[in-house]
DODREN-208553 format. One record per residue (C-alpha): residue in one letter; x, y, z. Coordinates in pm, whole numbers, plus 32768, in hexadecimal, padded with zeros to 4 digits. Example, Ala and Ser with C-alpha at 12.3 -4.5 7.8 and 13.67 -1.06 7.14 Angstrom:
# DODREN-208553
a84CE7E3E830C
s85577F9682CA
***
This chain:
# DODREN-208553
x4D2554E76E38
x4D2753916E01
x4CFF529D6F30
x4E7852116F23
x4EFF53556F06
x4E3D53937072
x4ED2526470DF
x503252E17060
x4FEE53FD710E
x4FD05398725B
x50D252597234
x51E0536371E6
x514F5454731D
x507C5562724B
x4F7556087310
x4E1555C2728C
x4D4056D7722D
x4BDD56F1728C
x4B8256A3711A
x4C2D557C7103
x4B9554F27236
x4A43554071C9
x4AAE5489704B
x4B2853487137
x49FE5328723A
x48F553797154
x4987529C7060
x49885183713C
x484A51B571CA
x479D51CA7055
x486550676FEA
x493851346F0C
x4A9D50D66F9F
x4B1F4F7C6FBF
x4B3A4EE67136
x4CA64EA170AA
x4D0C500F7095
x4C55508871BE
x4D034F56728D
x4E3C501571CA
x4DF751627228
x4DA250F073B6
x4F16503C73C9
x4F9751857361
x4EE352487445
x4F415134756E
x50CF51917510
x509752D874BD
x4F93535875A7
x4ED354A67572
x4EFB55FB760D
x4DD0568476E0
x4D4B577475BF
x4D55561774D8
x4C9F557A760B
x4BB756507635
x4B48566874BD
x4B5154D174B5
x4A4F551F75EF
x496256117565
x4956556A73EB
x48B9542F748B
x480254967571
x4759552E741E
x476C5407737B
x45ED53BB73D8
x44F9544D749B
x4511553B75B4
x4442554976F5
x439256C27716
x437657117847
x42FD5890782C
x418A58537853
x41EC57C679B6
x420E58C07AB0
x434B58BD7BC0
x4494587E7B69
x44E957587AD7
x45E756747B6F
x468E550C7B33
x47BA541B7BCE
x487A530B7B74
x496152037C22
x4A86515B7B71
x49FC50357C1A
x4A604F5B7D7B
x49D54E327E2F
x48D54E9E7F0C
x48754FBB7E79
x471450157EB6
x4765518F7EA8
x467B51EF7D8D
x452751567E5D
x457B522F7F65
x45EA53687EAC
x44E253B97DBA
x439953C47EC2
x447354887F8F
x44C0558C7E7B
x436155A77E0C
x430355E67F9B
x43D456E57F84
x4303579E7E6E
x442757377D1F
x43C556957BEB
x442755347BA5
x43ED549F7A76
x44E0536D7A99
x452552A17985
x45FB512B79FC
x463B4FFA797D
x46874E7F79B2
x47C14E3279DE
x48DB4CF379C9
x498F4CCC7AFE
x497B4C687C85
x48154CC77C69
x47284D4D7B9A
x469E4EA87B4C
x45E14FBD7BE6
x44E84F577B07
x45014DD87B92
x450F4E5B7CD9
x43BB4EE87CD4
x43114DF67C09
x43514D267D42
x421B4DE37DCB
x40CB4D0F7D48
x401B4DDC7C17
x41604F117BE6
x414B4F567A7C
x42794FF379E5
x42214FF57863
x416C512B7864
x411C51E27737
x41BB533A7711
x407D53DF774B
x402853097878
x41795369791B
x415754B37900
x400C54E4796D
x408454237AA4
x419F552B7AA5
x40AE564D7A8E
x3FD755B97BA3
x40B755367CA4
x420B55E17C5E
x4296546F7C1A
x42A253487B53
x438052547B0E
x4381516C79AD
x4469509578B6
x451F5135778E
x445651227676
x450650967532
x44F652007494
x45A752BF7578
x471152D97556
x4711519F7439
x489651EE740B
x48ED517F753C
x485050687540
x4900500A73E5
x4A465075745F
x4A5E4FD975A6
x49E74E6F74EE
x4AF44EC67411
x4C0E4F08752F
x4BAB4DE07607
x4BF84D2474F8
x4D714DD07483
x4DF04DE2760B
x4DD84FBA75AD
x4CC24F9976F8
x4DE6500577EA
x4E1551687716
x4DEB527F77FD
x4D41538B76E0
x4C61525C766B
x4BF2520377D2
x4BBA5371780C
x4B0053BB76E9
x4A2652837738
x49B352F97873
x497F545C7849
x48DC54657703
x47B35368779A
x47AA547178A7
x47AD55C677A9
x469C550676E0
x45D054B37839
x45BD565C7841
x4635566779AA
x46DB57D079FB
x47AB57897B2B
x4861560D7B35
x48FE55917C30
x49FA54447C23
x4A4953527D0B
x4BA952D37CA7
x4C1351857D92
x4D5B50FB7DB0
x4DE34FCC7E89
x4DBA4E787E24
x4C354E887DCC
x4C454F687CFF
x4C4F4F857B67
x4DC7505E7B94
x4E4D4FD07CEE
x4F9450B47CE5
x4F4351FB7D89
x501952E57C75
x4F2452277B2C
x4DE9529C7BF3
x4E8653FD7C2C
x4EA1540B7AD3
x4D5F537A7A64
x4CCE54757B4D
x4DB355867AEA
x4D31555A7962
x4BAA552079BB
x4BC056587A77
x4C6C571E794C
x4B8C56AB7820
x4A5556F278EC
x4AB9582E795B
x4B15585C77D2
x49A757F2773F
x492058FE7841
x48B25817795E
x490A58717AD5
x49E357487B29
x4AB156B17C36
x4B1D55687CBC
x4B5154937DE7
x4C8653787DF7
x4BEF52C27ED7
x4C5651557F9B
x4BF450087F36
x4D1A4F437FD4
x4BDC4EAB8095
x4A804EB08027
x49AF4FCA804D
x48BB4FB38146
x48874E1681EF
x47BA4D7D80BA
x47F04D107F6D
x47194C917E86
x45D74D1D7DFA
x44964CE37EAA
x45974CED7FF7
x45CC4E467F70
x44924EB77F52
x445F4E5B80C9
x45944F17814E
x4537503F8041
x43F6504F811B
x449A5046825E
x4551516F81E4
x4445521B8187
x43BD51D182E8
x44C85275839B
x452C51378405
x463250C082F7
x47C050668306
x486A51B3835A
x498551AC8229
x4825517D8137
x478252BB81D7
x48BC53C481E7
x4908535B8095
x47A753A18010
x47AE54E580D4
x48E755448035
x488155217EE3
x475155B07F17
x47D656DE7FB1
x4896573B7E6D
x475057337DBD
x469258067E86
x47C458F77E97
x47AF59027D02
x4653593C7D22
x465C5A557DCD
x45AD59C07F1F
x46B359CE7FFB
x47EC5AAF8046
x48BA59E980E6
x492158948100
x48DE584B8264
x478658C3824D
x475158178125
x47A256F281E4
x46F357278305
x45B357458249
x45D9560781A2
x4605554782CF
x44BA55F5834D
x440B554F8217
x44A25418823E
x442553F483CA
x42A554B083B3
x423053D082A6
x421254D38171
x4325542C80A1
x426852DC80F1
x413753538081
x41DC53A27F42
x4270524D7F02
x40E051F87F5B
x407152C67E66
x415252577D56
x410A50BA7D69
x3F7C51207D68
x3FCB520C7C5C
x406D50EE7B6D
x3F954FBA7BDF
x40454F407CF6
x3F9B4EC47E6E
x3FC64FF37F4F
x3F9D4F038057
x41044E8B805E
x41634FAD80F4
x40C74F5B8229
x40C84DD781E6
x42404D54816D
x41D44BFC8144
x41004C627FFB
x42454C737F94
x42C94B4E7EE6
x43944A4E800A
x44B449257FCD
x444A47CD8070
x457547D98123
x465148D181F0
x47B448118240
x487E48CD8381
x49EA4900833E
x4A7148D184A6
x4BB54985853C
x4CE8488F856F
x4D6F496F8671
x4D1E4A958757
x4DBB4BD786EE
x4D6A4D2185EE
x4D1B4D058484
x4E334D8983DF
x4DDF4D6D829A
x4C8D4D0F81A5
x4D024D128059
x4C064D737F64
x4C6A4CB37E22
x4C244B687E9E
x4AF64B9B7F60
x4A534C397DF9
x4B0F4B1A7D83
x4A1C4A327E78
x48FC4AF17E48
x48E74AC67CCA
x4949492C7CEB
x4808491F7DBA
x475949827C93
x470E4B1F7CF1
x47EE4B867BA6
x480A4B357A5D
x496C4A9479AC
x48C34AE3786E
x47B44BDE7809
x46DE4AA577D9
x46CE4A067927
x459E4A3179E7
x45D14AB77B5F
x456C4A447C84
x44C24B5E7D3B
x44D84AA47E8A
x46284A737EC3
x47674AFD7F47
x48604B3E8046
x47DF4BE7816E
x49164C6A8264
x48F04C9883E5
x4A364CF18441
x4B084DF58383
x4C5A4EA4839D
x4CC24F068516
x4B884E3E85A2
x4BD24D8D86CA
x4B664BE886B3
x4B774AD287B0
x4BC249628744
x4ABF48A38695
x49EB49EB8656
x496D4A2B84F4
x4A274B208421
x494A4AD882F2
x48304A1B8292
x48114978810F
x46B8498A8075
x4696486A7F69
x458F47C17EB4
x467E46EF7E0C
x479445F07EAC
x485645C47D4A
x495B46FC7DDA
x48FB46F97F0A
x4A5446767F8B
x4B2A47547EA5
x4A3948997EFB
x4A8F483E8056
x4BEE48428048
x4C1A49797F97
x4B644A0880A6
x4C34496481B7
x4D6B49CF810E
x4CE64B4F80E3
x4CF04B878273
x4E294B808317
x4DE94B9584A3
x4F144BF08590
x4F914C618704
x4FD24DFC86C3
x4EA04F1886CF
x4E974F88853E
x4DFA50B084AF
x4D2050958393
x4D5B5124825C
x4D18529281E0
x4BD0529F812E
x4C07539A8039
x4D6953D17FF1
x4D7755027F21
x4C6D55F37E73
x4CB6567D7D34
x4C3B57DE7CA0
x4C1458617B5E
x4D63595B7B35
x4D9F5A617A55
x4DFA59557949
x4C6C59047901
x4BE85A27781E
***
């Protein structure tokens, strides 16, 4: 079949067949298709959508559009997470020490990223010397070693989605639910991970801030990795305020180590434990969720999981010494105090514009270009339902740079809202989803 008679296809609502995928992705990915009919055929899959068998072939043909990671010479089970994204999020730093602690495999594969701030990967290359380019056989020997490691894609894995997702930035198709969810899960099919788990936010941070678009985001991940044989299940999960009290990179690093201390923000450490307990549950080390739990926490607060994280920067070049030293760790000249106007309890920290802050102070990028500053951020010290007196600080700005300093500063001030009535924070994780009968 000819390529515009797959674009007819779809533009009149045909269902693709797995054939036809393969003839579009591989064609792409070769040079033998035209970005103007593959622009085509996205539009009509935007309108038109795709059904989860369609999905889940879209999924599986590029992930195999390059190379795969193989994972059976390492021994364990073999295990992998991803975030749709939030401001503060530091979830990853914490999560993947404390999974290897707790005897899984995790061979974790990030990236950088555009938005409020950068990256896992920028994250830790706040830490002096952490190399992230490792060669394949570098990584897994790490893997094989240690139980963990944690690199940037390489350009041959998954090439097709890199093509494709250039492609729908650039025709307004990124907002297609099959083409988001074959973007994320076939990175993590290719990374060879055998349970996933995803952590789905909604609220104002987040990359879907209406509740019933991350249900179904969730709803879909779930189904197509259940489909291509992995154990999968997700977490909608809240990011009408930021996650934990820091955000920015190198400030995340700091608070990721606090966490891994047993001394971190409490909405950082149950989430961490909640993921984590899925895992463990998929792996076949715990039967039941409490306990699974429970023996988290335990890693997080006698050092093991800390060790770990130890282990990991030594293991890729970084200064273990940060761990016990934070100011190794890349610092902003300055630290400006955002003062309360009036006594009362913080009613509300909206997310958006404190990532918003954050990323004007330099700790994101606007375009994959821009260089980050590690240093900066937004560091909060009052949150949702926290009492604060007059004149105390709610959050303090870290800056290097005065040219938006002002502006940083008043999207801050205009993210808390203090006032007279006792308020209850909001639910951490607001709904779990399973894989059903549906998956195959």
């Amino acid at each position: 079949m000819k390529t515009v008679d797959l674009i007819r296809k779809k533009r009149d609502g045909g269902t693709l067949s797995r054939e036809e995928i393969e003839q579009f992705v591989g064609g792409y990915v070769r040079g033998e298709i035209p970005d103007y009919q593959i622009s085509a055929l996205l539009m009509a899959i935007f309108f038109r959508g795709m059904d989860d068998e369609e999905t889940a072939t879209l999924t599986d043909v590029m992930a195999h559009s390059g190379t795969l990671l193989d994972l059976s010479n390492v021994s364990g089970f073999p295990v992998d997470k991803h975030s749709t994204g939030g401001v503060g999020d530091k979830t990853t730093l914490v999560l993947i020490p404390l999974l290897a602690a707790a005897g899984l495999v995790v061979a974790k594969l990030s990236g950088r990223a555009l938005g409020h701030t950068g990256g896992t990967i920028d994250k830790l290359e706040s830490i002096p010397g952490f190399r992230t380019d490792l060669s394949r056989a570098e990584f897994l020997r790490l893997v094989r070693r240690s139980g963990l490691a944690l690199a940037d894609h390489t350009a041959d894995m998954v090439p097709a989605d890199r093509l494709l997702y250039e492609l729908r930035d650039v025709t307004s198709t990124v907002d297609s639910l099959p083409l988001i969810v074959a973007s994320i899960m076939s990175k993590k099919i290719a990374g060879g991970a055998k349970g996933i788990v995803l952590d789905v936010k909604t609220g104002s941070g987040a990359f879907l801030p209406r509740l019933e678009d991350s249900r179904r985001l969730a709803r879909s991940l779930v189904s197509i990795g259940t489909r291509l044989g992995r154990k999968t299940s997700a977490f909608i999960t809240d990011m009408s305020q930021p996650l934990g009290n820091r955000v920015g990179n190198a400030l995340e690093v700091r608070e990721a180590i606090e966490t891994l201390q047993g001394r971190g923000p409490q909405d950082l450490e149950t989430l961490c434990c909640e993921l984590g307990a899925e895992l463990l549950l998929f792996a076949g080390k715990a039967t039941d969720r409490a306990g699974a739990v429970s023996s988290l926490r335990r890693l997080l607060h006698d050092d093991r999981a800390l060790h770990k994280f130890q282990e990991m920067v030594q293991n890729q070049g970084g200064n273990p010494a940060v761990v016990d030293d934070p100011s190794l760790l890349p610092t902003a000249e300055k630290a400006i105090r955002l003062e309360a106007p009036h006594s009362g309890t913080v009613a509300r920290v909206d997310a958006l514009p404190v990532g918003r802050a954050a990323n004007l102070l330099g700790a994101g990028r606007f375009v994959k270009e821009d260089r980050i500053d590690k240093a900066v951020g937004v560091e909060l010290v009052r949150k949702v339902g926290d009492r604060v007196t007059r004149g105390e600080p709610l959050a303090f700005l870290h800056a290097n740079d005065e040219t938006n300093l002002s502006q940083a500063m008043a999207l801050v001030e205009g993210a808390y809202t203090v006032g007279d009535r006792p308020v209850t924070p909001p639910v951490l994780i607001v709904e779990r989803i399973a894989a059903t009968s549906s998956g195959r």
